[in-house]
N, C-alpha and C positions, 0 to 999 in steps of 0.2 A: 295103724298106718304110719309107713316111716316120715321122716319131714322133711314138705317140699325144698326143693336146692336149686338155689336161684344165683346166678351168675351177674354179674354186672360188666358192664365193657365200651372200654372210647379211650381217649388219651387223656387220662384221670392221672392227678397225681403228678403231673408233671411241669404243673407252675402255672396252669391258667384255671383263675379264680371261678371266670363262669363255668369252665367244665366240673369243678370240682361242688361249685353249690349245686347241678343239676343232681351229681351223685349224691350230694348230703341232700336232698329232697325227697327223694326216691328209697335210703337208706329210712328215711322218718319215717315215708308212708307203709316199709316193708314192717317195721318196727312196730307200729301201731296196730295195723290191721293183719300183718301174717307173723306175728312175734315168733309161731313155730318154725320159721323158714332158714335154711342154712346158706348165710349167703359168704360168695366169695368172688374176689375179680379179676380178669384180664385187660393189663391197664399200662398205660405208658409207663407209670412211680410207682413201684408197687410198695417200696418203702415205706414211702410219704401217706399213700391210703392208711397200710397197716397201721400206725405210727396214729393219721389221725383219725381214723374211724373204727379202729379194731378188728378188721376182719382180715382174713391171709388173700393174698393177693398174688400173681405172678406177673412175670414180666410179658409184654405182650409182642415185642419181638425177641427173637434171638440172636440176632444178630445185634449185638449193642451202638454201632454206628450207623444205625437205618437213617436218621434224621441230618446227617454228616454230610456234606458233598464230598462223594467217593471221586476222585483223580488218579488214583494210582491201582495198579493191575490188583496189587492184594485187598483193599478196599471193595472193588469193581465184584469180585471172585466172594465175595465176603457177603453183598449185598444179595447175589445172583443166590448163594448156597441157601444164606436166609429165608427167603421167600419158599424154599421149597423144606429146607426142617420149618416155619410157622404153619404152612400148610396141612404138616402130621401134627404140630402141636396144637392149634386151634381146634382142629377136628378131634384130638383125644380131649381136651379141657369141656367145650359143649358137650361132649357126649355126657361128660357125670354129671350133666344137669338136666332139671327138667325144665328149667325156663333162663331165658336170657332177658337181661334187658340194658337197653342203650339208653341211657339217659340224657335226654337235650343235648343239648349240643349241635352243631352244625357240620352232622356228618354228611350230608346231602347237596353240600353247597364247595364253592371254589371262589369264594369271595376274598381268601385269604391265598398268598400263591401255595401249590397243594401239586406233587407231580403223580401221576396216576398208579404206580407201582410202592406207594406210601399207605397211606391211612384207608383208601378205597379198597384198594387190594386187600388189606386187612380186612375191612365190614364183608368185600365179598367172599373170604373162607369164612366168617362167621357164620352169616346166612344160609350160605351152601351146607355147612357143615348142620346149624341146627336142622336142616331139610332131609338131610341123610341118616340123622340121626331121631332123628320126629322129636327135637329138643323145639320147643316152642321158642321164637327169638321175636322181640318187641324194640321196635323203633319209637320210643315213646317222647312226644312235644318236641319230636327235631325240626332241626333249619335244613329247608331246600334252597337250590335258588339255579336259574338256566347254566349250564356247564357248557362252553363253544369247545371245548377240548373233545376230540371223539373219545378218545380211551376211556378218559376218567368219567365221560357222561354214560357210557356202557355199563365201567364196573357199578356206578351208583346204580343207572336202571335194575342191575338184576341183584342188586342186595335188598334194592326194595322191595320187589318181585316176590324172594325167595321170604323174606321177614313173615312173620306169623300174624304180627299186628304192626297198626301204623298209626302216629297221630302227632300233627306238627304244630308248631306254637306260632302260625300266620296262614293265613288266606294263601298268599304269594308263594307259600312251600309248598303244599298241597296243589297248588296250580301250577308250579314247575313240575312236579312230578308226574302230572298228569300228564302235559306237555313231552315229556320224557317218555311216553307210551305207558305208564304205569298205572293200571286200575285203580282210581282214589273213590270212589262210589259208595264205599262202605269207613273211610278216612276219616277223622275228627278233628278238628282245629281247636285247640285250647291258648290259654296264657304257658309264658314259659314258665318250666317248671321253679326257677328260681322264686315265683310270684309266691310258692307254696312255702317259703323258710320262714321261720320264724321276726318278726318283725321286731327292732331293738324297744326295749322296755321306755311308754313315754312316763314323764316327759327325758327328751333326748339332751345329752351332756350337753350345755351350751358352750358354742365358740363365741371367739369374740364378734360384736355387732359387724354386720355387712359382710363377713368372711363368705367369700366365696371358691367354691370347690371346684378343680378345673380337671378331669379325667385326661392323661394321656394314650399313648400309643405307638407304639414301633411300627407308623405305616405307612404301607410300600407298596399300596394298590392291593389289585386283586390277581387272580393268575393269568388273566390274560393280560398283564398289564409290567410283564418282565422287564421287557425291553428299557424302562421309562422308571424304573422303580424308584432309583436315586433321587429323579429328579421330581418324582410325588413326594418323597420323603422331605425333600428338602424346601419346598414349598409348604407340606402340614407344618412343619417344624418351624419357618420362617414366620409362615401367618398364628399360628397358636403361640409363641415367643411375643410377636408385637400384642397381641391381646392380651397377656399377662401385665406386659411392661402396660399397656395402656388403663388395667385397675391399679396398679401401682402406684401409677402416676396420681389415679385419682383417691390415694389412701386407702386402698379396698386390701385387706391381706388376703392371699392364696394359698390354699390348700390343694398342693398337686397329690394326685393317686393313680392309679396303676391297673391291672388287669391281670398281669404275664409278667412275669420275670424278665420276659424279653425289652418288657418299653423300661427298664431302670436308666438305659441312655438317653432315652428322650427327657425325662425329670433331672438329670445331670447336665445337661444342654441348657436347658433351660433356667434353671438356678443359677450358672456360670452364665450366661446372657444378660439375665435381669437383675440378678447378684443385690439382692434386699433382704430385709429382714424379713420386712413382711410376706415373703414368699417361701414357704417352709413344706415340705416334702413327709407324706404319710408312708407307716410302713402295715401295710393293712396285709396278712395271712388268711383272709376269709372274704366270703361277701359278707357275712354278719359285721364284719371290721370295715369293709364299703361301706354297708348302710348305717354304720354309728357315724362315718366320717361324715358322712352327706346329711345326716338327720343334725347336725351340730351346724353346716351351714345354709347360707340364707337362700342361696342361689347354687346350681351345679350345671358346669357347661361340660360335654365328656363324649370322648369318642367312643370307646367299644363298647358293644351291646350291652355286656352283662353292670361295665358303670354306668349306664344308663336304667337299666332293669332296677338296680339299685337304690339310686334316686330317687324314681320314680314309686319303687313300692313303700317308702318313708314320706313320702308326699313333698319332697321338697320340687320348686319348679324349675326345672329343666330345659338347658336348651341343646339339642344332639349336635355336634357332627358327622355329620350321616356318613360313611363309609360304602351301604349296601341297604337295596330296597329294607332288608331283615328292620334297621333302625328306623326309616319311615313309616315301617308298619306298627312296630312298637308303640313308635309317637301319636300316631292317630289311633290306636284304641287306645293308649290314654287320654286323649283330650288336647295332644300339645303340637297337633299335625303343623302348626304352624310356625313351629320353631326348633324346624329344623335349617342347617347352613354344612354344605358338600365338602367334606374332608379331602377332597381331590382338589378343590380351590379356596382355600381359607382366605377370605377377604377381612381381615382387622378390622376394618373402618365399618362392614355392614355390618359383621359378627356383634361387634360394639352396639350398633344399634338395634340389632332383635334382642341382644343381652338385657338394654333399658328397658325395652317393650315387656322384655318378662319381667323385669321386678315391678313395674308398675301395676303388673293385672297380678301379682305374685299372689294375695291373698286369693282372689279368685278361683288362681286357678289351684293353691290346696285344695279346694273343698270339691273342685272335678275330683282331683287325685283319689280321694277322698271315697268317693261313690264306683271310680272305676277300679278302685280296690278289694273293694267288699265284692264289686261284679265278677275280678282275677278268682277271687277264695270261692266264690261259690262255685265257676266251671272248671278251678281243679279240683273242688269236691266230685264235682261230677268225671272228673278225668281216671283217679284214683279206683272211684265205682267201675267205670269202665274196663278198668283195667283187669282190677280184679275177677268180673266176668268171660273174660277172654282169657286169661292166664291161670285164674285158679277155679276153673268153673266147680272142680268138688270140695268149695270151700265155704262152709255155715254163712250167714250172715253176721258180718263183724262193724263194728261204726268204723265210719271215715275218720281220719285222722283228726279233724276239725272237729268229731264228735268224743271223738277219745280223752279226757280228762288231761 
């Protein structure tokens, strides 16, 4: 029997850490459990995959300034012509597979700004295409969340629709989607799949005492939040700058980190703001390079999901800036619902004070960490199984990855 050919797809590769651990999660378990499997992917970097994961890769539009704001008629002509060559090229790529999969990610959601003729349109010739093709396509521990946009809430509904399999890393995903007309009855809710990466070898390099780790972020609201963007920007940035200056002042050194290539300005801002020694900027290529930074310190306060994912799977205690339901949900299945503080309003002075409240319950609440970890590994063992039954149902019995040596 030839070997199954399995596809991977999202905007991988292209500088955000958490996309890129979903796909090294997914790449372990294909590894483990379907070693005979020929995988390859359509992906925003196809470079950066090849480069770091091995496998050939292509580019997932064709038109190379999709992400660009077009102004000018040759641009405009350039964008229009794209969507209709990705339309043939999508539909030829799924065709020579027998399975697709989407790995986490938050294809589902518009919590970040997102124009409907971009990344949507993308998943929905995916899905379309594996339907026409009887290419099985898996939406696997993705982020939902309510879409007020009609467009972009349409294209999402029917890539879910057409998808083969589903299962999202929250409660709140699978209940937007439902909400969005979409049959979720048969749906799974798991930990993200980042929870499934290998965990940095204890005991973790030590920082120096009290170093605390502060995640930033290039943000700018969410998409329905254009209008005003600036001036959210500039308020995250004002209130997370005084909270810096404010462990500073108290001899606490700072370890800024990142997410995206995109937040390098917010860590430049703020070093030029607070301008210390003790405030010194990580240059982390991985989430494994997250989670050694955070496991070295005592405390970690951090906006985007996946530095928080991070954190949180090292056990160190946490406190979010929450951006989007997705990070309150994280919070409270670990144990830390209580300390979270709204990235749309960064208040210094209170931030400061859930900051105390956590180091002082700080032992306590490793040993939650602790327990709701061992709870993450065991329902993506179960996730993995899942999967496997749905996508490779004429496949022997193989161990889960966690059983795999």
């Amino acid at each position: 029997m030839s070997a199954v050919r399995v596809g991977v797809f999202g905007l991988l590769g292209s500088g955000n850490l958490g996309n890129d651990g979903s796909l090294e999660a997914v790449l372990g378990y294909l590894r483990a459990v379907h070693p005979e499997a020929v995988v390859d992917a359509l992906c925003g970097g196809p470079e950066a995959v090849t480069a770091r994961y091995g496998i050939p890769a292509t580019r997932l539009h064709w038109y190379r300034g999709e992400y660009r704001t077009a102004s000018r008629a040759g641009a405009v002509a350039g964008k229009g012509l794209g969507k209709l060559v990705d339309a043939v090229r999508t539909a030829a790529w799924v065709r020579r597979h027998d399975v697709v999969i989407v790995p986490g990610m938050g294809v589902l959601e518009a919590t970040l700004p997102l124009r409907p003729w971009g990344f949507p349109y993308a998943l929905l010739l995916l899905c379309a295409s594996g339907r026409l093709a009887r290419t099985r396509v898996a939406l696997v521990g993705v982020g939902a969340a309510p879409i007020r946009n009609r467009a972009t809430r349409t294209l999402v509904r029917w890539s879910a629709r057409l998808a083969a399999y589903r299962s999202y890393r929250d409660e709140q995903s699978r209940d937007a989607l439902r909400a969005m007309g979409v049959d979720t009855a048969r749906d799974e809710v798991y930990p993200d799949l980042a929870f499934a990466l290998p965990t940095p070898p204890s005991p973790a390099p030590a920082g120096p005492p009290g170093t605390v780790c502060v995640g930033v972020m290039a943000f700018h609201g969410g998409d329905d939040d254009r209008a005003r963007a600036e001036e959210i920007h500039r308020r995250y940035l004002d209130g997370t700058t005084r909270f810096v200056r404010a462990l500073v002042a108290d001899g606490r050194r700072v370890r800024l980190v990142t997410g995206d290539a995109c937040d390098a300005p917010v860590v430049a801002a703020i070093l030029d703001a607070v301008d210390s020694p003790l405030v010194s900027a990580a240059d982390a290529a991985s989430l494994a390079g997250l989670m050694e930074e955070m496991a070295a310190a005592d405390t970690v306060v951090a906006t985007r999901y996946h530095n928080l994912v991070c954190a949180l799977k090292v056990g160190t205690p946490t406190l979010a800036l929450s951006y989007a339901a997705k990070s309150d949900a994280l919070m409270a299945r670990m144990g830390l619902d209580a300390y979270c503080h709204p990235a749309r309003e960064v208040d210094a002075d209170r931030l400061l004070d859930q900051f105390l409240e956590l180091e002082k319950r700080a032992a306590e609440l490793r040993r939650t960490l602790t327990g709701r970890n061992a709870d993450a590994a065991r329902l993506l063992d179960r996730q993995f199984t899942a999967l496997t039954a749905a996508l490779f149902p004429a496949a022997d019995h193989v161990p889960t990855p966690r059983e795999t040596p």
